[in-house]
N, C-alpha and C positions, 0 to 999 in steps of 0.2 A: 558372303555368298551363301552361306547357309550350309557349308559342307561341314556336314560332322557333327553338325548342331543335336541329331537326336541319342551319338555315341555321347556328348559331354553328357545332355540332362540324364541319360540312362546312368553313369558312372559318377554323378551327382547322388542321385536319390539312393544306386546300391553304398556310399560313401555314408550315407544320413543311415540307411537302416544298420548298417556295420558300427558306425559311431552311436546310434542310437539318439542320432539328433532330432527329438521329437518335443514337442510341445506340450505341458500335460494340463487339459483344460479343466480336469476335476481339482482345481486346488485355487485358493484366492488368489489373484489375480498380481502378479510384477511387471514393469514397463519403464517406459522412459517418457519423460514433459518433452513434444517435440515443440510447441510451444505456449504463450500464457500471453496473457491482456486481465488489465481491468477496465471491466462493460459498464459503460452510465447505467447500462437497465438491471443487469444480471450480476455485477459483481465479478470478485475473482475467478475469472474463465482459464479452463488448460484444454490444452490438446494432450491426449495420451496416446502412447502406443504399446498396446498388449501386449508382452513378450511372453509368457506363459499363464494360466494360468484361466479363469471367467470372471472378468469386474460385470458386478451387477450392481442395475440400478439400487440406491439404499446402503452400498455396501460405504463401510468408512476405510478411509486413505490418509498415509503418512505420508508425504513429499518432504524430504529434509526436517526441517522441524515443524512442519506444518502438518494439519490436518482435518480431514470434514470429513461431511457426509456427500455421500452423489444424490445432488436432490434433479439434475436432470442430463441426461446422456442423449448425442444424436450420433449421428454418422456424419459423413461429408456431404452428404447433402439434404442435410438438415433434419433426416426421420427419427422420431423419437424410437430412444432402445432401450430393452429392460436387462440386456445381457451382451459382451462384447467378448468372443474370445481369442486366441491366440493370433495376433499379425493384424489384428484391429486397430485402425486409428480411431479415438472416438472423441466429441467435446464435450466436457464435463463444465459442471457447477455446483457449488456447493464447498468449497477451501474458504478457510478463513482467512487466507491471503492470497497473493500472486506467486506464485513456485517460478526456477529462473529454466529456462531452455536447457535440457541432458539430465535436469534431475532425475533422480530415480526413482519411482512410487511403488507402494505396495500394498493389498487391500489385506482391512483385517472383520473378523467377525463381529466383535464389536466394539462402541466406544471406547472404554475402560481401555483397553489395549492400543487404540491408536493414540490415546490421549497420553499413555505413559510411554509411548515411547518417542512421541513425539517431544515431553516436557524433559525425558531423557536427553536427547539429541541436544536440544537450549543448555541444557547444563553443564553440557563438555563442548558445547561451542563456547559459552560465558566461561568456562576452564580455559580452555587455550588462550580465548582473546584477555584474560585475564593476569599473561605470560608477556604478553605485549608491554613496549612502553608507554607511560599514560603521559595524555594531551590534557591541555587547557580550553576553558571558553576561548572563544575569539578576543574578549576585549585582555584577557589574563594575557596570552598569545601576542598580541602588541605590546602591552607592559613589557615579554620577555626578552623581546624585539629588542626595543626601548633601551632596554638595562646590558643589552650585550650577550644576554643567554642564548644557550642553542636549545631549541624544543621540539619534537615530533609532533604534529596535532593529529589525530583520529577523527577520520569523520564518515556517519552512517547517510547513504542517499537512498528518501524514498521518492518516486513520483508517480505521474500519471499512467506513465508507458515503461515497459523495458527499455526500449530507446532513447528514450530521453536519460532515464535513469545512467546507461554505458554511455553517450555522451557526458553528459555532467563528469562523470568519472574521471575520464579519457582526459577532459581539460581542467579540473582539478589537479589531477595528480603530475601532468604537463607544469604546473606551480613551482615544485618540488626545487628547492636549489641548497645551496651547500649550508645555507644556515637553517631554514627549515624544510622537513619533508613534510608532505601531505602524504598520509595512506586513507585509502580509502577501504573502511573493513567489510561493506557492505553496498551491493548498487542492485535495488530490485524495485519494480511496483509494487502500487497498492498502500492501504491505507496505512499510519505506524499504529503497532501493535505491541505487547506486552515483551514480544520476543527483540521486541528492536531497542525496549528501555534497556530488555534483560542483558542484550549485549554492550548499546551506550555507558552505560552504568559501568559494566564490567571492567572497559577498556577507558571510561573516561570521553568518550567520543559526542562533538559533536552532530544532531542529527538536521542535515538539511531536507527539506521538504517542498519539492519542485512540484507548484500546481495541485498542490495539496493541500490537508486541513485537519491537525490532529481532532479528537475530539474532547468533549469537555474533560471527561474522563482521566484519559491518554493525557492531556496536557497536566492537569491535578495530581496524576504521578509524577510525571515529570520534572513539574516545579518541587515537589517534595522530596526528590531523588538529586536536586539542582541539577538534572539532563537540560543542556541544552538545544531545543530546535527552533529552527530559524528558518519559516516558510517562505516562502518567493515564486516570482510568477513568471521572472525573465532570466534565464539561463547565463547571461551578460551580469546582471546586480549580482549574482552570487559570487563567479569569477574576481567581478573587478573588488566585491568586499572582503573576499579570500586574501588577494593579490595586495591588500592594503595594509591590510592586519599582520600579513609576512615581511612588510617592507616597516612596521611602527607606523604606519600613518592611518590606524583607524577610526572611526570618532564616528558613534549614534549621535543621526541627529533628531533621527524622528523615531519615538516608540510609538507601536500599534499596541493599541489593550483592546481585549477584546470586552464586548461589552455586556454578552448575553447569546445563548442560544435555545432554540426552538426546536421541538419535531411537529414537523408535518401529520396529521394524523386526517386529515380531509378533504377533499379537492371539491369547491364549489365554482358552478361554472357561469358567472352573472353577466348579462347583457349591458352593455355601454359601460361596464366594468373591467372585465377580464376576471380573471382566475383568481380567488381570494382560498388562501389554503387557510382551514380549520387547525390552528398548531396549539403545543401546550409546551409554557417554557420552561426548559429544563435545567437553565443556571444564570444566573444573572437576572435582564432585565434588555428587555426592547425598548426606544424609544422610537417617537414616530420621526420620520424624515431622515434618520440615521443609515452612515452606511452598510450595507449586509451583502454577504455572499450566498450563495446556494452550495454545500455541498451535499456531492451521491454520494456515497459508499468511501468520503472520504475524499473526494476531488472535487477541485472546484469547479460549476459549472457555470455561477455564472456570479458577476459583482455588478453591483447597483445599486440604490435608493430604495426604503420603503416610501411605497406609494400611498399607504392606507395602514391603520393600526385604530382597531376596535374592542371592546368588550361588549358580548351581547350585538345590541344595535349602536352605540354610543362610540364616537372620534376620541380616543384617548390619547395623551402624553408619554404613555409607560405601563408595559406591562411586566412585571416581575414576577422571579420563579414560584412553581408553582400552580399559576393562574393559566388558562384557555385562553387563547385572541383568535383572533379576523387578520388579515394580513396581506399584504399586495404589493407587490415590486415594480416599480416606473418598469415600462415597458419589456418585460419577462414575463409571459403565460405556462412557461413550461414546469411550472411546480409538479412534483409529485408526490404522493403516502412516501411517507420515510424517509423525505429531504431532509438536511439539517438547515436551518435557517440562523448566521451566527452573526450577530451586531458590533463592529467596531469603529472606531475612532481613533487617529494620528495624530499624537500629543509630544511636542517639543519636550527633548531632552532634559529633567532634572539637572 
């Protein structure tokens, strides 16, 4: 009915100047991720909400173990901001990852400081998870099966979406029975990063990769760390290969080796052609007619055939690291500057 309604606000606000519950906007900037995505265009996106303080454009941010720079801020509907303060929601870009829904940010002046405390935070999470019981590969995990042992397996989920990520989880760790458990130590988007070996490593875990695509890099630690990840595109093939390996009934039949990949550095836009990107490869070796993916920012966007594989003007067999090509994918136009372009082939079991 509205009675009374101006006695509560009045003995609100006397409540807030008595408690002194006030906002103080001269000071960097603390909040909460209300929520995050990874963008085909823009990369790791958050939603913030200012709880004290002035995030500004440029200013750099810790979210958990994470942290960037704000290279662009809007409001909710859409205008560009150079400054957001107290009780602001705003969306940023600019995180070297995906942060998860409630985390808690906070801006600092500069790099040097977001960066230590950020490598801080990784080191007493690799502390803790390194308290844990340590898991096996998957194919070790069948062997233990096998032999009648009990084992915990660890495993890290990255993917496309938050949601997919707490899905995969949710039926993962639904696995769990009296001879083996699944934990899952980690379920968030976004690409795998240094922080994700730094925990796998720690705990032993392996990392599944839902709709994803390490990079060369990312994987060259990994194999050198023996981290195991193990990418996949159907929510179902992970489950049932989980579900197999806890029963001893696992068996690779097909390995994928990847074969090479490329950065996109050009977009040419050719008539009765289509889109030929200007790339330079940066491990391995393309051959022509082979299969390739498209990954953004670490997702996969798209799987297909090269259509086209040149040097200069010339139809080539193979380009290897190192070297500039021409490049076209059977019916895909949507390349862009700074796709990764990665060649692979499915090669019967040794």
């Amino acid at each position: 009915t509205g009675q009374g309604l101006d006695d509560l606000l009045d003995a609100i606000e006397t409540t807030a100047d008595m408690m002194e519950l006030k906002a103080n906007p001269n000071r960097y900037a603390i909040g909460t991720v209300l929520e995050a995505n990874l963008d085909k265009g823009e990369g790791p996106k958050a939603t913030l909400l200012v709880q004290n303080g002035t995030l500004n454009h440029s200013d750099y941010v810790v979210v958990g173990n994470i942290y960037g720079k704000i290279r662009k801020m809007t409001d909710e509907n859409g205008k560009t901001l150079n400054s957001a303060g107290p009780s602001t929601p705003v969306s940023v870009t600019g995180l070297s990852s995906v942060p998860s829904a409630g985390d808690r940010f906070m801006a600092f002046p500069t790099e040097k400081e977001a960066k230590e405390i950020a490598l801080k935070r990784a080191l007493e999470t690799q502390a803790k998870e390194r308290s844990r019981s340590a898991a096996l590969s998957l194919e070790d995990l069948n062997n233990l099966v096998n032999a009648g042992k009990i084992k915990d397996i660890n495993v890290l989920i990255k993917a496309d979406t938050d949601g997919s990520a707490k899905a995969l989880q949710s039926s993962l760790e639904k696995l769990s029975n009296d001879q083996v458990k699944v934990k899952v130590l980690s379920a968030s988007a976004g690409a795998i990063n240094d922080s994700d070996l730094l925990l796998a490593e720690a705990s032993n875990a392996i990392i599944y990769a839902y709709n994803i695509r390490p990079t060369a890099q990312i994987q060259a630690k990994a194999d050198e760390k023996k981290i195991q990840i193990r990418p996949h595109r159907i929510i179902y093939e992970i489950i049932e290969e989980m579900e197999k390996a806890m029963k001893g009934l696992y068996t690779k039949e097909k390995v994928e080796e990847v074969t090479g990949q490329a950065e996109v550095r050009h977009i040419y836009k050719i008539s009765h052609v289509g889109t030929v990107a200007g790339s330079y490869v940066t491990s391995g070796n393309l051959e022509a007619n082979e299969k390739v993916r498209v990954l953004r920012d670490g997702v996969i966007i798209y799987e297909g055939e090269l259509a086209g594989l040149k040097r200069f003007k010339d139809d080539v067999k193979e380009v290897r690291e190192g070297y500039e090509c021409g490049l076209s994918i059977k019916n895909f136009n949507d390349i862009k500057e700074g796709d990764i372009i990665e060649g692979y082939r499915l090669t019967e079991k040794k």
